[in-house]
VMD Tcl script that draws the C-alpha trace (Angstrom):
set ca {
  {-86.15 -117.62 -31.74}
  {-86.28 -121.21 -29.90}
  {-88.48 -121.33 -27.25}
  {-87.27 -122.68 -23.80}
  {-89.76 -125.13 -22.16}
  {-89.36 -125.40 -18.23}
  {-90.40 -128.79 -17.98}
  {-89.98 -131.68 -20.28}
  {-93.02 -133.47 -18.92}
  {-95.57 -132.66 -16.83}
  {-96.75 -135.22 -13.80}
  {-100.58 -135.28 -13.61}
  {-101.29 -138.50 -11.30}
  {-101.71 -142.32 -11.70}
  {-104.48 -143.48 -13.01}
  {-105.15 -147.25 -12.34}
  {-101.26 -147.62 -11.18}
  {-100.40 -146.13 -14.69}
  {-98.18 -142.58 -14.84}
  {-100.13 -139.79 -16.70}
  {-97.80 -137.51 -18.12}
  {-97.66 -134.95 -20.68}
  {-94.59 -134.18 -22.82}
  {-93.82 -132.04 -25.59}
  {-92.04 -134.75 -27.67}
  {-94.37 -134.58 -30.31}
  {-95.36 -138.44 -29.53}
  {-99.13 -139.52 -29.41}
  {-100.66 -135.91 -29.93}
  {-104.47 -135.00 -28.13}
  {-106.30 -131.77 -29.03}
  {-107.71 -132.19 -25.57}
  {-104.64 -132.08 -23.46}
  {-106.03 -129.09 -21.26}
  {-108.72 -131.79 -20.20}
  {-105.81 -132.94 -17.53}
  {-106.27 -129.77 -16.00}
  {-110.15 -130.11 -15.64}
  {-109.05 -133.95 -14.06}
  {-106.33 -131.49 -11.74}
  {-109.00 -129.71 -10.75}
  {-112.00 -132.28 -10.05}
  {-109.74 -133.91 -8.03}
  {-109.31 -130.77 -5.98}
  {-112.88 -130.39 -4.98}
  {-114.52 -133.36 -6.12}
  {-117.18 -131.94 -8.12}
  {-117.81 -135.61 -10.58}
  {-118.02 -137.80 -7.49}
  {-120.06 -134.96 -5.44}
  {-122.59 -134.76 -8.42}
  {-122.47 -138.55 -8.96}
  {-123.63 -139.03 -5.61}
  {-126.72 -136.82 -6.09}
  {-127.51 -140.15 -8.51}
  {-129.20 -143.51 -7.19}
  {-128.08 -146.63 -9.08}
  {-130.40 -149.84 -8.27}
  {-128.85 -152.04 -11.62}
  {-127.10 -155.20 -10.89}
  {-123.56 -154.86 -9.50}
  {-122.30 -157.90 -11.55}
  {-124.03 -156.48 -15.03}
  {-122.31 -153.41 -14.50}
  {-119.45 -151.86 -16.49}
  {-119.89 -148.00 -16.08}
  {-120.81 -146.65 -13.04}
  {-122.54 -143.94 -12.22}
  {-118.93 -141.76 -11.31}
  {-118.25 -142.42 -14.62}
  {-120.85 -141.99 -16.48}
  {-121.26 -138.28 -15.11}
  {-117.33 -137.43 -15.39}
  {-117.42 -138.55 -18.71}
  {-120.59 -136.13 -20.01}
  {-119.17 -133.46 -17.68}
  {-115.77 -133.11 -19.32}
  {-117.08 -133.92 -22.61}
  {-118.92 -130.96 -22.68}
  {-116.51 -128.69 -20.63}
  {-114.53 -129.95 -24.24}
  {-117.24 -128.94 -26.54}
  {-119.04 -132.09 -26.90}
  {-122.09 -131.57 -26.38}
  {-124.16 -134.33 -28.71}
  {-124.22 -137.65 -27.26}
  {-123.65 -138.90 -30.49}
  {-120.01 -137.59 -30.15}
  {-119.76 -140.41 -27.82}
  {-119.59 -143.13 -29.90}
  {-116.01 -142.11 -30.96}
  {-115.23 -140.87 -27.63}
  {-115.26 -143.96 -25.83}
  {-112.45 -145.43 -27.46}
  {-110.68 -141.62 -27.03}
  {-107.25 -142.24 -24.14}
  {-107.79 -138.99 -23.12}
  {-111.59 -139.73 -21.84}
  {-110.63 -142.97 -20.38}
  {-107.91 -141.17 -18.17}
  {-110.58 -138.57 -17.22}
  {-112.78 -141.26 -16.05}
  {-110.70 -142.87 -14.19}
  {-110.91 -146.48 -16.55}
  {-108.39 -146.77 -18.92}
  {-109.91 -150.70 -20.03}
  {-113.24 -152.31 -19.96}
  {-114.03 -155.15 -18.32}
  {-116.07 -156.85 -20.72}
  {-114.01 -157.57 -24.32}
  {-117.26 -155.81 -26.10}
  {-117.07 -152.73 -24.48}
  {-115.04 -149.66 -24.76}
  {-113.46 -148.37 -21.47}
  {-115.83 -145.57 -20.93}
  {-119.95 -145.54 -22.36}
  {-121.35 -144.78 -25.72}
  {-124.60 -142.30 -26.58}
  {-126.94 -145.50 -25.59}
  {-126.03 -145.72 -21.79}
  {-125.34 -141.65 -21.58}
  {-128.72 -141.39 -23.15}
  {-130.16 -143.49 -20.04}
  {-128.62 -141.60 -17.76}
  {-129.92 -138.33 -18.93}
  {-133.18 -139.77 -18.76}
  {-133.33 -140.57 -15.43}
  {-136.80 -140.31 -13.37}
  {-137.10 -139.51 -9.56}
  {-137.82 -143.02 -9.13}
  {-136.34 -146.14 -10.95}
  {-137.89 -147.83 -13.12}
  {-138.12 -151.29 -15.12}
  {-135.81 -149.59 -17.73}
  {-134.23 -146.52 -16.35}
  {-132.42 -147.79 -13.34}
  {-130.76 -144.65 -12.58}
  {-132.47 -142.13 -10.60}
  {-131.75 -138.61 -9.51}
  {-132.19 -136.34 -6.47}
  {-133.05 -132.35 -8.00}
  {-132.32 -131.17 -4.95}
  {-129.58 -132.03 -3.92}
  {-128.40 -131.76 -7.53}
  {-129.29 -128.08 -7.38}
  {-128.14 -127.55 -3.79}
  {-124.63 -128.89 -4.84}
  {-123.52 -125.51 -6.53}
  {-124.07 -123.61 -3.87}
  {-122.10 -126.01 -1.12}
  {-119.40 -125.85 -3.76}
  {-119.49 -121.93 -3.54}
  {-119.36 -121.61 0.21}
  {-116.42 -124.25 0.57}
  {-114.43 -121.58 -1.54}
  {-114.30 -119.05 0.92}
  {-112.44 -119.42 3.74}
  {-114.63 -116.98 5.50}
  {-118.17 -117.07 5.60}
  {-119.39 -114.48 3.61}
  {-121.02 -111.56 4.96}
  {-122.79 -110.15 2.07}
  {-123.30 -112.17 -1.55}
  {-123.85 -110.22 -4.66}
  {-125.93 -112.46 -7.18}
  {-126.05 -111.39 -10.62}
  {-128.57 -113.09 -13.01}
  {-128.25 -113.65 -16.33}
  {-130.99 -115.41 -19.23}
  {-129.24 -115.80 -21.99}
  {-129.66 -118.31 -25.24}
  {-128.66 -121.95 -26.01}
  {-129.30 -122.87 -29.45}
  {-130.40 -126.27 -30.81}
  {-129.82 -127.56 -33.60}
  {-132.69 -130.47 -34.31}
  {-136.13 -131.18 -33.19}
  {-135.59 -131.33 -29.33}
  {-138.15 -131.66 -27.14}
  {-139.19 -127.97 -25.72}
  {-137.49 -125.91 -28.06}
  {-139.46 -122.70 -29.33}
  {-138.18 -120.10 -31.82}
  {-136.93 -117.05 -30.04}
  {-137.56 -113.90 -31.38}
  {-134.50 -111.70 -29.83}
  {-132.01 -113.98 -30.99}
  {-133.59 -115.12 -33.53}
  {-132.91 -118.86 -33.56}
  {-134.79 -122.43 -32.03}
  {-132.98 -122.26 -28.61}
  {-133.39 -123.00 -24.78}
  {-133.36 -120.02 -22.40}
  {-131.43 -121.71 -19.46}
  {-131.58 -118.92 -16.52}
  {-128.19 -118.65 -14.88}
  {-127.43 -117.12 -11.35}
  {-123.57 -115.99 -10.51}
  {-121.67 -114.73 -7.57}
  {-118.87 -113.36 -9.31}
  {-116.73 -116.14 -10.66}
  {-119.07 -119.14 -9.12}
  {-122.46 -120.43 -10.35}
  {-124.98 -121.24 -8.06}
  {-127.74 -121.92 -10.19}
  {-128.42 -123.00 -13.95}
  {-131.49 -123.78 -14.64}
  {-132.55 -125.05 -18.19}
  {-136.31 -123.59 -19.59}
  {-138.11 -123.26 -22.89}
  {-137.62 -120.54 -24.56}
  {-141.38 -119.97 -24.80}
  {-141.35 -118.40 -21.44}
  {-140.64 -115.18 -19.87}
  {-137.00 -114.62 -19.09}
  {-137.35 -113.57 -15.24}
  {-139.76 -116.99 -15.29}
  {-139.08 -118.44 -11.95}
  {-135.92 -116.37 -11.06}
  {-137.08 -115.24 -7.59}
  {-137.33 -118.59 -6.30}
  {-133.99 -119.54 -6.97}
  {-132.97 -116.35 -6.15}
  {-134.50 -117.22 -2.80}
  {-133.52 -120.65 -2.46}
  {-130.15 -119.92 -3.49}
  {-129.80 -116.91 -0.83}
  {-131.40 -118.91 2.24}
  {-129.56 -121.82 1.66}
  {-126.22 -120.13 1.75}
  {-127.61 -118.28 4.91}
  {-128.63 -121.78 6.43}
  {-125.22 -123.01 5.88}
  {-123.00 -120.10 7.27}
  {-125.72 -117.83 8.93}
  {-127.06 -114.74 8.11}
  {-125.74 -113.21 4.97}
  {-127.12 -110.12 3.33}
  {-127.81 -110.69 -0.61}
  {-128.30 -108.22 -3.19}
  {-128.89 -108.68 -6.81}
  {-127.86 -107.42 -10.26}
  {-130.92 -108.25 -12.63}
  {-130.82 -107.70 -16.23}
  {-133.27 -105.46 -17.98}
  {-135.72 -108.44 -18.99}
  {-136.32 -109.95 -15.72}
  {-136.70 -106.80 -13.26}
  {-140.46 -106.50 -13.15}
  {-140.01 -110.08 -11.70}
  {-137.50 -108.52 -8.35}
  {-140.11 -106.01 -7.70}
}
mol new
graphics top color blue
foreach p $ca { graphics top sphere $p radius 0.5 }
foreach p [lrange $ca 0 end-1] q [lrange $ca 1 end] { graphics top cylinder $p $q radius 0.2 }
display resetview
């Protein structure tokens, strides 16, 4: 039976003057097409240029050819598309389909690629609170971690009068010798044990740990900071939570 498409191409913006479309003509093919709908929706709430701005950038205007916007749209999306390694990013910055995320579809230096290798993502991950002589990129944590939760109230049209925060530590395996893994005996594997705090479909806190540690290991702080924040923002709130079996003893 032939199928019926309702639209021959799909409109998803400009991007430096330049029409991004999507078409089922079977011309240059991406894997990655959903990606446009991540870009759809970024541009909805601004979550890259929000979280880039939680990021202080003290390098030379005139050396620069990725800035800090696109630096952290181009790890975000990458790993929203399963690319987690940095190394992925050597092929990935010659990839269309990353360029139109970021915003840069050419360089401006003839040596470089429109959007950064593993090198200059690498420097960025490695930020410090404070610049230094060879990370010029510094970070604020809090306002990093109080980002999630703005984004959370802004979805409600009402303020909310009581939140529901379900917590969850779960696994994230490695795969090398990374700095603060530690062998896991429930699941069995080298892994992170990143504690995660919902409110049904929204996150308002991930925070990554070793795996060494207890699994309610810090959770009633940002169970607490996470709670009076929102309650700062939009006024009393009452907040109850749904704790897994392993981190109880630390919500009594």
């Amino acid at each position: 039976m032939r199928a019926e498409c309702s639209a021959e191409r799909l409109d998803f913006g400009t991007v430096e003057g330049r029409a991004v479309e999507a078409a089922f003509d079977a011309g240059l093919v991406t894997s990655d097409a959903g990606a446009l709908l991540l870009g759809a929706a970024d541009r909805a709430i601004d979550l890259v240029g929000r979280f880039a701005s939680c990021f202080h950038d003290e390098r030379r205007p005139e050396y620069v050819e990725h800035e800090v916007a696109t630096l952290v749209g181009q790890r975000v999306f990458a790993i929203a598309l399963g690319y987690e390694d940095l190394n992925d990013h050597d092929e990935l910055r010659h990839d269309p389909m990353m360029a139109v995320l970021a915003g840069k579809l050419a360089a401006r230096r003839e040596d470089c690629a429109p959007v950064a290798g593993k090198s200059t993502l690498n420097r960025l991950e490695l930020s410090k609170l404070q610049p230094t002589r060879y990370h010029k990129i510094s970070h604020n944590p809090m306002a990093i971690r109080d980002l999630l939760v703005d984004l959370f109230l802004e979805a409600h049209e009402r303020a909310p009068k009581r939140i529901i925060l379900d917590l969850d530590a779960t696994d994230d395996p490695v795969h090398g010798e990374q700095e603060g893994r530690f062998f896991h005996g429930y699941y069995d594997c080298y892994c992170y044990l990143p504690l995660y705090v919902f409110c049904g479909r929204h996150l308002l806190v991930a925070k990554l740990r070793r795996a060494s540690m207890d699994a309610a290991d810090g959770a009633l702080e940002e169970v607490a900071r996470a709670s009076s924040l929102a309650s700062a923002r939009v006024g009393r709130a009452r907040a109850l939570c749904c704790v897994p079996t392993q981190a109880s003893h630390a919500m009594t």
